[in-house]
N, CA and C of each residue as an Amber inpcrd file, in Angstrom:
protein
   612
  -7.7960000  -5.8390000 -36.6700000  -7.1340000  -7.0370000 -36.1310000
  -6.8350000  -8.0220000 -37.2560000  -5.8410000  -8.3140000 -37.0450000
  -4.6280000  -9.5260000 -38.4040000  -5.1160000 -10.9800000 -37.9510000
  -5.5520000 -12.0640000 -38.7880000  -6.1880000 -13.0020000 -38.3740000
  -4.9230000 -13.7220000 -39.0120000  -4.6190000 -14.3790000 -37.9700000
  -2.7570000 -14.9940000 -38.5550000  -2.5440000 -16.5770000 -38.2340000
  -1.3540000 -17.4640000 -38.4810000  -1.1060000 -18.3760000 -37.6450000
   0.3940000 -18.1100000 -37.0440000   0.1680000 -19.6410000 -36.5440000
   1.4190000 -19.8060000 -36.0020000   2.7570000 -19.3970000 -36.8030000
   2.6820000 -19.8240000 -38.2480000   4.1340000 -19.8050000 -38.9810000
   4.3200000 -18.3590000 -39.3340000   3.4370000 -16.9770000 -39.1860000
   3.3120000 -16.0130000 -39.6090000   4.2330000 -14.7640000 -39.2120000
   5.3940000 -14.2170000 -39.9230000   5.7110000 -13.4200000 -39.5310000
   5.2470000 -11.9800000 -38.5460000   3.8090000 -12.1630000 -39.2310000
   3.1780000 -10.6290000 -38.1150000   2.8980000 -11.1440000 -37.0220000
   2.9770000 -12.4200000 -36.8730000   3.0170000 -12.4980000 -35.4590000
   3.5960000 -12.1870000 -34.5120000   4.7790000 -12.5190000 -35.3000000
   6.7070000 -12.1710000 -34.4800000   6.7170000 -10.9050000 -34.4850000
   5.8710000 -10.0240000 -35.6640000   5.7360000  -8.9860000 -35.6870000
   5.3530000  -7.9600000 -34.5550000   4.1450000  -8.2300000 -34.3560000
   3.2770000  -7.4440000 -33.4340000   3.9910000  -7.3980000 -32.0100000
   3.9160000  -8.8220000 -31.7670000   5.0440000  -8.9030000 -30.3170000
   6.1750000  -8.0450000 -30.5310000   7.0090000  -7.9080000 -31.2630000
   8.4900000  -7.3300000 -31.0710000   7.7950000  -5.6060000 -30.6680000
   6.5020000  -5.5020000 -31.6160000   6.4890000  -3.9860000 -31.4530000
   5.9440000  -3.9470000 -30.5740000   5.7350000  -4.4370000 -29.6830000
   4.9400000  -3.9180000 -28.0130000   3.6570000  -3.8320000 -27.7960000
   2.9590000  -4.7460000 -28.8240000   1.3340000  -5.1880000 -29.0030000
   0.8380000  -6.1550000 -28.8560000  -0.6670000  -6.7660000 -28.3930000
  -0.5540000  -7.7410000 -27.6810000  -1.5070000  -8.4460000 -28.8610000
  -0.9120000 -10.0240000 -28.9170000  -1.3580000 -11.0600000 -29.8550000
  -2.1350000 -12.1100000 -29.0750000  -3.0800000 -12.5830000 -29.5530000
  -4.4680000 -13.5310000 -29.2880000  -4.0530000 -15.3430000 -29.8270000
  -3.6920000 -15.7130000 -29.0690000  -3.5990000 -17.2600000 -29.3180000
  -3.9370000 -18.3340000 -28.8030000  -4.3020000 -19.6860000 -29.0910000
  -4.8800000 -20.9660000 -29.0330000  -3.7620000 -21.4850000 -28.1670000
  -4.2950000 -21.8520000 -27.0060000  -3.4100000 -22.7320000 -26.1040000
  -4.4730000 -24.4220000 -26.2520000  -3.4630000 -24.8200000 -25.5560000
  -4.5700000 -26.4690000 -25.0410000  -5.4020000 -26.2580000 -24.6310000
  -5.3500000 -25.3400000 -23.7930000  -6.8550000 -24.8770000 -22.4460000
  -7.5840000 -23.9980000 -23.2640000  -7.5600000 -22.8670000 -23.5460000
  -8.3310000 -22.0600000 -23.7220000  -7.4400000 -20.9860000 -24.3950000
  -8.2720000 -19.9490000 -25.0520000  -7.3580000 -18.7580000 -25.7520000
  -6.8360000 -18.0130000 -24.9210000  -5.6750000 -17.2690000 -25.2740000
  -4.7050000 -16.5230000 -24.4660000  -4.4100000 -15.3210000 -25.2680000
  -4.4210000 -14.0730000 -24.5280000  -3.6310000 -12.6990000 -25.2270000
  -2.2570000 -12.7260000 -24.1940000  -1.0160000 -12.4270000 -24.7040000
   0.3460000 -12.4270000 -24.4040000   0.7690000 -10.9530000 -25.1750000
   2.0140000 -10.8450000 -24.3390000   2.9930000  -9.6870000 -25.0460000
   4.1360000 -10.2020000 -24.5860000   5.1510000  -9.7310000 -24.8480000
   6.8790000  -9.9790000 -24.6750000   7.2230000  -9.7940000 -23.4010000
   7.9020000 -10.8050000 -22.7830000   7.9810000 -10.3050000 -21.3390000
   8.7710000  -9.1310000 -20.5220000   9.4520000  -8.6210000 -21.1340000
  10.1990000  -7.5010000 -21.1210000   9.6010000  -6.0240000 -21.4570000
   8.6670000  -6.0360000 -21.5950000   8.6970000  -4.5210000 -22.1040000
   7.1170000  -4.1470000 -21.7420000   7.3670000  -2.9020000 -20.9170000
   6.7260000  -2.1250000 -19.8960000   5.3380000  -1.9720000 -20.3010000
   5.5200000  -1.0460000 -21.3130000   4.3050000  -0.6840000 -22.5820000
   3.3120000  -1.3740000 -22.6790000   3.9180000  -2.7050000 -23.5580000
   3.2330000  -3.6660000 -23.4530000   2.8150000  -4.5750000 -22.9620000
   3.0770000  -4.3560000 -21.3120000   2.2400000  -4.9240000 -20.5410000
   0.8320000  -3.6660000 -20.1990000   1.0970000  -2.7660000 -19.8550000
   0.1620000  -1.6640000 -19.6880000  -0.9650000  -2.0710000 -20.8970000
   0.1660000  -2.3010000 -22.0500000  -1.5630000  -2.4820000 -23.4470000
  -2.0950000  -3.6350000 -23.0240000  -1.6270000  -4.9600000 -22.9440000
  -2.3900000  -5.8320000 -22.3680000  -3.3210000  -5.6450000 -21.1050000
  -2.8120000  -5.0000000 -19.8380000  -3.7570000  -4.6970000 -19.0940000
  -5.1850000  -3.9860000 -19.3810000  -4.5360000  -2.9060000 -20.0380000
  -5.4720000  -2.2780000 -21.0020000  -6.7860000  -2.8750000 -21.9600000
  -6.3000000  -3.7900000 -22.6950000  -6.5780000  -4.4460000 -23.4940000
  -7.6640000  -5.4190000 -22.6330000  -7.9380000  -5.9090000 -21.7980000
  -8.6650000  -7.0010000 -20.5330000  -9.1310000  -5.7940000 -19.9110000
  -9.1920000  -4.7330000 -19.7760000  -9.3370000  -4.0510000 -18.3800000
  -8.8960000  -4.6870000 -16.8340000  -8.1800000  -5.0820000 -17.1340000
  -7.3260000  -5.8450000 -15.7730000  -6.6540000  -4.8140000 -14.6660000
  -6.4280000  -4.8870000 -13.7100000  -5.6540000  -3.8340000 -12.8320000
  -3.8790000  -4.3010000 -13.2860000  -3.5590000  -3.2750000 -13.3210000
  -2.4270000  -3.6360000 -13.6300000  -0.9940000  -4.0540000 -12.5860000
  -1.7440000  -4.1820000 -11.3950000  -1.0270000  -4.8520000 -10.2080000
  -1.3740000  -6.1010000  -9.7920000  -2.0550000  -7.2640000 -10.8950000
  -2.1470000  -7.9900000 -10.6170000  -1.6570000  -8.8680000 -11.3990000
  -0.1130000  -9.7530000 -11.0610000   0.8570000 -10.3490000 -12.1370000
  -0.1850000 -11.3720000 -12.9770000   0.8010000 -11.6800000 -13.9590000
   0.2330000 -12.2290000 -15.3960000   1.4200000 -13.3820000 -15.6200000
   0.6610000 -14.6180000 -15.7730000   1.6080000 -15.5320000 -15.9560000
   2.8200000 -15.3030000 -16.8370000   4.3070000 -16.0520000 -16.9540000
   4.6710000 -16.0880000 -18.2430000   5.0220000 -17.6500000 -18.5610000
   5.1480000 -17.5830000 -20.0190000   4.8150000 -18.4430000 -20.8580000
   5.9980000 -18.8750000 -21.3970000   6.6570000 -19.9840000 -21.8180000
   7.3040000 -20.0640000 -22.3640000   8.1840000 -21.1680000 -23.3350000
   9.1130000 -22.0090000 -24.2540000   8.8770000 -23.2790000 -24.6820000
   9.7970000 -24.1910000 -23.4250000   9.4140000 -25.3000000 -23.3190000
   9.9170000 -26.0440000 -22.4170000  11.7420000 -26.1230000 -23.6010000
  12.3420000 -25.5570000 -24.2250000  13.6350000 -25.3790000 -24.3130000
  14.5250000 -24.1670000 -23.4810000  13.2860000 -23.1650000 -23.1180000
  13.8250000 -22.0060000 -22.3110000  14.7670000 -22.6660000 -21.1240000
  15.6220000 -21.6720000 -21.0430000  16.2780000 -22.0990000 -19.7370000
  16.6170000 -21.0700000 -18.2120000  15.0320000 -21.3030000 -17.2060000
  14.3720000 -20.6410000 -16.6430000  15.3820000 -20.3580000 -15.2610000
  16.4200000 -21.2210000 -15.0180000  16.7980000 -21.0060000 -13.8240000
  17.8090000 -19.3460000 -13.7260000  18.1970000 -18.6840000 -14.8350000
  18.7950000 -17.5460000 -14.4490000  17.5270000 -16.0490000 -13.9430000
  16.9990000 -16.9260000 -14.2580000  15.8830000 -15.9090000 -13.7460000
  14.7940000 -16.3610000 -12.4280000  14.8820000 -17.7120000 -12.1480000
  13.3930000 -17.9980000 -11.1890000  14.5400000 -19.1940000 -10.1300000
  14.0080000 -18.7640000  -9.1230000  14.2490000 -20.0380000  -8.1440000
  13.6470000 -20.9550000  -7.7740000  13.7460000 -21.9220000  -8.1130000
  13.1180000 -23.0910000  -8.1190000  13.1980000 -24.2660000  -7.0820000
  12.4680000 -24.6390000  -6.1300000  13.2230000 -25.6530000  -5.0210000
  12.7770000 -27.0100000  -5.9980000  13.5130000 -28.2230000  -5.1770000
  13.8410000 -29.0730000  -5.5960000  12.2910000 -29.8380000  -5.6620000
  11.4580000 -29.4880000  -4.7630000   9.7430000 -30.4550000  -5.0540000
   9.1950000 -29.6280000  -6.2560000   9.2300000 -28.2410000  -5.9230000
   8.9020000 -27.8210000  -7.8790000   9.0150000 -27.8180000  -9.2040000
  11.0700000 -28.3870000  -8.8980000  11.5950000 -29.1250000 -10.0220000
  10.7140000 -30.6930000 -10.3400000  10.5490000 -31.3360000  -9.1820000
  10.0120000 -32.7350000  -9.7920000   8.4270000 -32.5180000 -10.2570000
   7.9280000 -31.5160000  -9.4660000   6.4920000 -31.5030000 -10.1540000
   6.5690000 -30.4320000 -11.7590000   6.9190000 -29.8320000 -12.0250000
   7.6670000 -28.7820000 -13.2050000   8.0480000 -30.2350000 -14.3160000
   8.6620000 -30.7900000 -13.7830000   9.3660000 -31.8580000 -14.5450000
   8.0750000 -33.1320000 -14.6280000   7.4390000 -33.0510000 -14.0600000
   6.2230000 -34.4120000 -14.3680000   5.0220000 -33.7100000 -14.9320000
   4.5920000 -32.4080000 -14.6430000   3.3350000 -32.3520000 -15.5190000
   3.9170000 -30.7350000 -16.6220000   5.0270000 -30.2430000 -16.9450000
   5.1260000 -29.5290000 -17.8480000   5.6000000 -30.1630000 -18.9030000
   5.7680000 -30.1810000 -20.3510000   4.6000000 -28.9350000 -20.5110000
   2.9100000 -29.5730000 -20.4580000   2.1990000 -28.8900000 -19.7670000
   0.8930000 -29.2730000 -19.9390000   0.0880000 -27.9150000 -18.8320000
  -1.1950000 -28.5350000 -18.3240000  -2.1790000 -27.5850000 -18.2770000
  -2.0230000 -27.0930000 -17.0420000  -1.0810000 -26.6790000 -16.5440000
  -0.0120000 -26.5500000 -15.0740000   0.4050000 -24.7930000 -14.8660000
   0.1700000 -24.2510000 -14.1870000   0.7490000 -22.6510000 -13.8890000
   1.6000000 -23.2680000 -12.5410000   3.1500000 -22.6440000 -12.4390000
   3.6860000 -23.4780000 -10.8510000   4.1650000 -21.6680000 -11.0380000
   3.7330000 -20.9640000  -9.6770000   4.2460000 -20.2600000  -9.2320000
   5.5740000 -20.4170000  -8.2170000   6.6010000 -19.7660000  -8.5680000
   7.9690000 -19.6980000  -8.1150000   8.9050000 -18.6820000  -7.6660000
   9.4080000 -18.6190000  -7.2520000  10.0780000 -17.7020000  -6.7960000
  11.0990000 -16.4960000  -8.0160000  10.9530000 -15.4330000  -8.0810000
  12.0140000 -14.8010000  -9.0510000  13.1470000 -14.0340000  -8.2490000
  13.6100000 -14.1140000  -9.4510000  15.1920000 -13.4860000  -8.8450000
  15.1080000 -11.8750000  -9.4630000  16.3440000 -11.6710000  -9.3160000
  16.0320000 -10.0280000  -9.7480000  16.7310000 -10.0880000 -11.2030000
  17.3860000 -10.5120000 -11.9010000  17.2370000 -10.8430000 -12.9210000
  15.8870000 -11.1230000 -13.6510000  14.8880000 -11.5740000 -13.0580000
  13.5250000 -11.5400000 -13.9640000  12.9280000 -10.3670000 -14.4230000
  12.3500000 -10.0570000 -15.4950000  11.8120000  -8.8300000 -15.7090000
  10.9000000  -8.0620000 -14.7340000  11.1190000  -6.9590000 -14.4910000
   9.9830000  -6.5980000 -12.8590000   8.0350000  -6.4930000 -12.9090000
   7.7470000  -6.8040000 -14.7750000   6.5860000  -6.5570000 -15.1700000
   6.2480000  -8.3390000 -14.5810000   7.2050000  -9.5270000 -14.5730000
   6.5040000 -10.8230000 -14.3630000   6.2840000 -10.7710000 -12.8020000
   6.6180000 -10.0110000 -11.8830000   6.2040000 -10.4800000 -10.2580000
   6.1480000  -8.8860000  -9.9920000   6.0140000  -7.5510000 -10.3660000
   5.2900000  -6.4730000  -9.6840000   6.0470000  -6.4150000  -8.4980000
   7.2800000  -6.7550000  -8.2110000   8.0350000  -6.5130000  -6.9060000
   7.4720000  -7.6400000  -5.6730000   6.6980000  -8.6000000  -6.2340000
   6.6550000  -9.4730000  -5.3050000   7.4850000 -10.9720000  -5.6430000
   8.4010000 -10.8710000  -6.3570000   9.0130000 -11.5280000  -6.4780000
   9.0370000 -12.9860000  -6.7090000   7.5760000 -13.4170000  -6.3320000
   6.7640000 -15.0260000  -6.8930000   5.8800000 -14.5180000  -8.9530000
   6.4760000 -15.3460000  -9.4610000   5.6710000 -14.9410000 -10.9570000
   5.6890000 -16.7050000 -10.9820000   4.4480000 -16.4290000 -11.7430000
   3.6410000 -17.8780000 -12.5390000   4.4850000 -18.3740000 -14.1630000
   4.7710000 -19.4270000 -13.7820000   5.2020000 -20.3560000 -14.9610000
   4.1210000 -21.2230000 -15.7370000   4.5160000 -20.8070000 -16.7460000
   2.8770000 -22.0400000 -17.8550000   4.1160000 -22.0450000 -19.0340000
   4.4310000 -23.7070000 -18.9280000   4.7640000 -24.3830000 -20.7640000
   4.0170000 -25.2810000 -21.1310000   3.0930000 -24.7320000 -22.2750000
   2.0930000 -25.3930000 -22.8500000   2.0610000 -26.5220000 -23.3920000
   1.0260000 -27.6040000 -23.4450000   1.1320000 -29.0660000 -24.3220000
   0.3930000 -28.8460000 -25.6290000   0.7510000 -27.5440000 -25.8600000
   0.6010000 -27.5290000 -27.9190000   1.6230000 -27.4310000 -28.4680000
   1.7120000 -28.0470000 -28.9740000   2.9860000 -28.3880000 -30.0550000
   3.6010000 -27.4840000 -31.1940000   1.9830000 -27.0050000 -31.6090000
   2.7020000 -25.7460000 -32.7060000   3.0840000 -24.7540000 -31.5380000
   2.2670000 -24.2590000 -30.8950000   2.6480000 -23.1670000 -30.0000000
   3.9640000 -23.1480000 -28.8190000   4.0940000 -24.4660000 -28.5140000
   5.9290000 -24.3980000 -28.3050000   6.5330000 -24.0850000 -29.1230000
   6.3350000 -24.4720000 -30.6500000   7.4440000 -24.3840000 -31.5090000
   7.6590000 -22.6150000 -31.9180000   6.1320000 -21.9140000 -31.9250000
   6.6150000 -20.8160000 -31.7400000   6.6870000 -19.8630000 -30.7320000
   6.9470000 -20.5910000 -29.4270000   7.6440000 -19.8700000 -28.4940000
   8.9280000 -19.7470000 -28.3710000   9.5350000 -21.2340000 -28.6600000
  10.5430000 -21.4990000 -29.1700000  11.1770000 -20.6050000 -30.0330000
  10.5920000 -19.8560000 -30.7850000  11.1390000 -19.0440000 -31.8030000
  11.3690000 -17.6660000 -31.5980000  10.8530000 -17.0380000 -30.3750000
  10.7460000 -15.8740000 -30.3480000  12.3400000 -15.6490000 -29.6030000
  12.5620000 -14.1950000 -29.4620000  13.4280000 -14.1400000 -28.6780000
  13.6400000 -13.7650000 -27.0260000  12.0890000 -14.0730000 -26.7380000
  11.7930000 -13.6330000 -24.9050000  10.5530000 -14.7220000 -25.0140000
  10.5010000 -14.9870000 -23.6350000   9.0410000 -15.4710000 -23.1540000
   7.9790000 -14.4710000 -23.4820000   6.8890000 -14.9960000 -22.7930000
   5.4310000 -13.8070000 -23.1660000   5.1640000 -13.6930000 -21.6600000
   4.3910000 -13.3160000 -21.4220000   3.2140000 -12.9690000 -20.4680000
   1.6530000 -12.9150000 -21.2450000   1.0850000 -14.2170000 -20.7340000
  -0.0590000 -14.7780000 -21.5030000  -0.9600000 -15.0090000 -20.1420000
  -2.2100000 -14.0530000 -20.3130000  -3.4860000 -14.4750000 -19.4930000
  -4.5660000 -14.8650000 -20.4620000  -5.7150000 -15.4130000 -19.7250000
  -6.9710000 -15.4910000 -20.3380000  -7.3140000 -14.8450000 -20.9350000
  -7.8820000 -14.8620000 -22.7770000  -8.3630000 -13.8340000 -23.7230000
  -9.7880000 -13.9060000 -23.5650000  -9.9400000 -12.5230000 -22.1360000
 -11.5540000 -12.5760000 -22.0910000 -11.2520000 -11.0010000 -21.3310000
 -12.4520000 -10.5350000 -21.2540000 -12.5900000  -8.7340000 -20.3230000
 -12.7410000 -10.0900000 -18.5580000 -11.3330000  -8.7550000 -18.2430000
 -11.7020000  -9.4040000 -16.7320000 -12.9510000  -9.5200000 -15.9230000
 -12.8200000 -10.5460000 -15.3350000 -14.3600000 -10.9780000 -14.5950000
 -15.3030000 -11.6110000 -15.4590000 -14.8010000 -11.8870000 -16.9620000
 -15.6580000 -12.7150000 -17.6050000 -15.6930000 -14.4080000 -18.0420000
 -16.0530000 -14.9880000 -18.5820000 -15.9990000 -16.2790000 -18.4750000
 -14.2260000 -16.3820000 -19.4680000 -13.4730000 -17.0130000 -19.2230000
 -12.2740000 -17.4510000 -20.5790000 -12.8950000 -17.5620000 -21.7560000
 -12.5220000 -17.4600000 -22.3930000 -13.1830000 -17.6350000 -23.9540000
 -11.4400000 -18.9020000 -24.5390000 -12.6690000 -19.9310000 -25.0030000
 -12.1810000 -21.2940000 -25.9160000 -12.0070000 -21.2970000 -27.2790000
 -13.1370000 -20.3400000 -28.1870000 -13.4570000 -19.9060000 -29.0670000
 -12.9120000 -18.8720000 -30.0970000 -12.2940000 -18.9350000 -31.1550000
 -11.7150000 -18.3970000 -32.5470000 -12.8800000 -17.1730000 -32.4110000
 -13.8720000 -17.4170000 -32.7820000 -14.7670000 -16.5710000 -33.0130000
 -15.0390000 -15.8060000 -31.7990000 -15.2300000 -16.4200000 -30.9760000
 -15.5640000 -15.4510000 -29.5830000 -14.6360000 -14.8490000 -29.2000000
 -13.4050000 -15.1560000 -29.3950000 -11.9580000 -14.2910000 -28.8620000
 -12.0610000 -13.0260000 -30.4940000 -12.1860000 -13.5330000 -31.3310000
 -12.2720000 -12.0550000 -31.9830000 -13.4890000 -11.1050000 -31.7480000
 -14.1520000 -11.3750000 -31.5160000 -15.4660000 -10.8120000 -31.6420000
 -15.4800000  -9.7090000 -30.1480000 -14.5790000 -10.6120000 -29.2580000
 -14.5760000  -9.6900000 -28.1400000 -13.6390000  -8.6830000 -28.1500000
 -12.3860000  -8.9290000 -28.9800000 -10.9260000  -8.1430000 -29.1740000
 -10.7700000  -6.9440000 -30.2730000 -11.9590000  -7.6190000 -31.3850000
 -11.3070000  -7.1260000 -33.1690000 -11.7330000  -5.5360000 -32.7790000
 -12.2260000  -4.3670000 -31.9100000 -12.1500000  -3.0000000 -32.1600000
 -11.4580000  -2.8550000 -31.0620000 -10.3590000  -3.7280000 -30.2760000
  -9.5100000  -3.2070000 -28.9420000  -8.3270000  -2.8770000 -30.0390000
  -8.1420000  -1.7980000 -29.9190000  -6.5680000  -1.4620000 -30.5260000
  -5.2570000  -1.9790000 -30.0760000  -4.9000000  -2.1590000 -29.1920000
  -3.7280000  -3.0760000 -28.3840000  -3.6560000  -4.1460000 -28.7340000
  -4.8430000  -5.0880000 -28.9030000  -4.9090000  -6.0830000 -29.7100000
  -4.3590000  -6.3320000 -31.1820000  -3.5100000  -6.4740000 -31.9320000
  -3.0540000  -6.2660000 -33.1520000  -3.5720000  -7.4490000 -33.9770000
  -3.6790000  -8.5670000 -33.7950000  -3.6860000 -10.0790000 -34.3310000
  -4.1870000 -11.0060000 -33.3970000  -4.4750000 -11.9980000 -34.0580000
  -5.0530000 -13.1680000 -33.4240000  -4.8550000 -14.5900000 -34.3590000
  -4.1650000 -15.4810000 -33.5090000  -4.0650000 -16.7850000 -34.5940000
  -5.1900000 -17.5010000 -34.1120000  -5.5110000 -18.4200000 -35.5320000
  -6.8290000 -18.7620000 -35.3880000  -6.1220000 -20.2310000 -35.3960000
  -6.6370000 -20.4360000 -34.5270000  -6.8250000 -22.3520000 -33.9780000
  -8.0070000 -23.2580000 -32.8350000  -7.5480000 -24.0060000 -32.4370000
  -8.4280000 -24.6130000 -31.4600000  -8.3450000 -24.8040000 -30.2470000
  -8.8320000 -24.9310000 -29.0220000  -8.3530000 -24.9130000 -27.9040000
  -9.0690000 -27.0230000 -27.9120000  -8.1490000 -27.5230000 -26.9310000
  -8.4470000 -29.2110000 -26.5470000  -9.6880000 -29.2320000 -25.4180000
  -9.3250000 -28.4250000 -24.0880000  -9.4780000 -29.1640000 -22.8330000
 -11.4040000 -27.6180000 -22.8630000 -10.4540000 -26.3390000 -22.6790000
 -11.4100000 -25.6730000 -22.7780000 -11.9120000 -25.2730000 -20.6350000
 -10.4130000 -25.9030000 -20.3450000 -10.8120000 -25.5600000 -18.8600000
  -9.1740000 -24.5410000 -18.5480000  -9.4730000 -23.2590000 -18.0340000
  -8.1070000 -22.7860000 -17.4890000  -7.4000000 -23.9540000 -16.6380000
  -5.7870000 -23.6640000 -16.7510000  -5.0990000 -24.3060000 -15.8200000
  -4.9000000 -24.3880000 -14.6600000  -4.8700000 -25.8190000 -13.7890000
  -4.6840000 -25.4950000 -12.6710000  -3.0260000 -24.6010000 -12.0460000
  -3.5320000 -23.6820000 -10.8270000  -2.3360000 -22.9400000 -10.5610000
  -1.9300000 -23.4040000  -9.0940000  -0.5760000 -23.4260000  -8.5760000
  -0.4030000 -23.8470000  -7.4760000   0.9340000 -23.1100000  -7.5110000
   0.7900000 -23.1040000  -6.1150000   2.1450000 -21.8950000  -5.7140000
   3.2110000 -23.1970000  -5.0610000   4.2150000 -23.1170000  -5.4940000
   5.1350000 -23.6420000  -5.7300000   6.5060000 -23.5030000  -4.5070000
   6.4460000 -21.9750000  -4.0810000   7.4790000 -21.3300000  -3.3510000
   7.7470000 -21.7050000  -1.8730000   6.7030000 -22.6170000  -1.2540000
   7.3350000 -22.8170000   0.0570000   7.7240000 -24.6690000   0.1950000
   7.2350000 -24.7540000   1.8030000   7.5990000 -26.1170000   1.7950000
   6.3410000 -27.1480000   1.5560000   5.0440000 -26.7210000   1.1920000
   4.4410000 -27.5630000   0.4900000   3.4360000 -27.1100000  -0.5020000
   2.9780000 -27.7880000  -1.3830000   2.3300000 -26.9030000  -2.5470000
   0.9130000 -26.4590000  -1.8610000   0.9120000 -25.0730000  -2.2970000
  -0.4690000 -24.6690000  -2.4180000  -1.3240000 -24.4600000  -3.2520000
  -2.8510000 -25.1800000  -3.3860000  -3.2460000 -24.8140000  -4.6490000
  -4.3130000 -23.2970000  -4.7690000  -4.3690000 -22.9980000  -6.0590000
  -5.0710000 -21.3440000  -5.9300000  -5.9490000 -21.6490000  -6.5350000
  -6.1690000 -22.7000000  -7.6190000  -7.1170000 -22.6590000  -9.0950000
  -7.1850000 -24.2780000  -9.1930000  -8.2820000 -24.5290000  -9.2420000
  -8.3770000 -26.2430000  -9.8370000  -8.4460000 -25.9740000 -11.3200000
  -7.5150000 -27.2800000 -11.7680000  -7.7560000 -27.7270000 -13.4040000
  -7.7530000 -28.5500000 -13.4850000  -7.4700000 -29.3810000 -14.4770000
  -7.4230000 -30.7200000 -14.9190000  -6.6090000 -31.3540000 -14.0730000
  -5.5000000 -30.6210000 -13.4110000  -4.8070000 -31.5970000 -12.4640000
  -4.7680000 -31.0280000 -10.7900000  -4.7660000 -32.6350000 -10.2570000
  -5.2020000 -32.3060000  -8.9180000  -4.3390000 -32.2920000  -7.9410000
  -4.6620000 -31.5070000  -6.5970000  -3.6510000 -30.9600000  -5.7060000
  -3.0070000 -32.6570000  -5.4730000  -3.7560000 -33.4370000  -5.5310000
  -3.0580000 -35.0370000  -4.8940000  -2.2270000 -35.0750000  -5.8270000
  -2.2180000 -34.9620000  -7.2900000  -1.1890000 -34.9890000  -8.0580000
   0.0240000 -34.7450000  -8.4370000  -0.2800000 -33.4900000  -7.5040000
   1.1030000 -32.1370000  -7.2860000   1.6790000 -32.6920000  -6.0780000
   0.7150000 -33.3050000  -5.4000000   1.6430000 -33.2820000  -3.7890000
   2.4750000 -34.3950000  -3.9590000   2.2230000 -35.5970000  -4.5450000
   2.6570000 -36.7000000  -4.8510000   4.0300000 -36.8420000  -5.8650000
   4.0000000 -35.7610000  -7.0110000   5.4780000 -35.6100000  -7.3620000
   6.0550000 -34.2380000  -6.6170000   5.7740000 -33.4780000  -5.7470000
   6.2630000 -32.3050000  -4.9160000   6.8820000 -33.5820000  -3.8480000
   6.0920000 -34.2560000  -2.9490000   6.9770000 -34.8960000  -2.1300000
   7.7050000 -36.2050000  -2.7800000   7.6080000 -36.2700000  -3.6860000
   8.3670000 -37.5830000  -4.4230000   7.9710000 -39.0090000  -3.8180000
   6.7870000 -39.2120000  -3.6870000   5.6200000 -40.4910000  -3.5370000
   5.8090000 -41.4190000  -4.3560000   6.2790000 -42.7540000  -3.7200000
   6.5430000 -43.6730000  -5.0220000   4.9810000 -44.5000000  -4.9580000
């Protein structure tokens, strides 16, 4: 395993080739792969021992421009628009234009644009979103930790690299499903369902 940063070509590297890379979000560490390509979602599943029918957020820089692919109603736009980028997953509706590895044929996939700054800038850079879950063996605690995310990854082969940084908050994000007529929440985080409901119904 390649102990890299953000500005590092093998980073861009590993992703293009269909291998999954270890990185520092706000919340907590994350393993991602390219959102497009089959393989490398299987290695990531692989890689977690995860079932591989159970979707995986994607990730991406708040410059992406998400609507040719996801449907979005108008209370998800205002909550999307008040707490992204930050510690927020808004599940949404996809279109068939989305890649079929982000919603598994169920057609709702999870949105996360992060409030790290280097790590927008190199999402920003790539040429696809990711698909980024928790860098931990499923059913285990998230791992926050440089050291603990290698230590659990460095003899997984799928794993190629890992950038070494810091995580802020150290709590996963809260997730809330986004797709009907009022939000539902799945996961508490730092932000609360009153929070969501309040820019979802547009509460002055």
């Amino acid at each position: 395993m390649d102990i890299l940063s953000f500005s590092s070509k093998e980073a861009r590297d590993i992703l293009s080739s269909g291998y999954v890379l270890a990185l520092p979000t706000e919340t907590v560490y994350g393993v991602g792969v390219r959102w497009d390509d089959e393989t490398a979602y299987e290695r990531l599943c692989k890689a977690k021992n995860r079932r591989p029918s159970k979707p995986i957020a994607v990730m991406c820089s708040d410059t992406f421009d998400l609507t040719p692919y996801f449907a979005i109603n108008d209370g998800a736009k205002r909550v999307m628009k008040k707490f992204l980028p930050g510690p927020l997953t808004c599940l949404v509706k996809a279109k068939e234009s989305a890649p079929k590895q982000t919603h598994l044929g169920t057609y709702v996939a999870g949105i996360r644009i992060p409030a790290k700054k280097e790590l927008l800038d190199f999402l920003s850079s790539l040429p696809t979103p990711l698909q980024v879950t928790s860098a931990n063996i499923s059913g285990s605690p998230a791992l926050k930790d440089f050291e603990e995310v290698k230590k659990t990854f460095e003899n997984v082969s799928e794993v190629k690299g890992i950038i070494k940084g810091s995580c802020q908050s150290g709590t996963p994000t809260t997730v809330v499903d986004l797709t009907g007529e009022r939000p539902v929440l799945i996961r508490q985080g730092d932000i609360t369902l009153e929070q969501i409901e309040e820019a979802f119904y547009d509460k002055k």
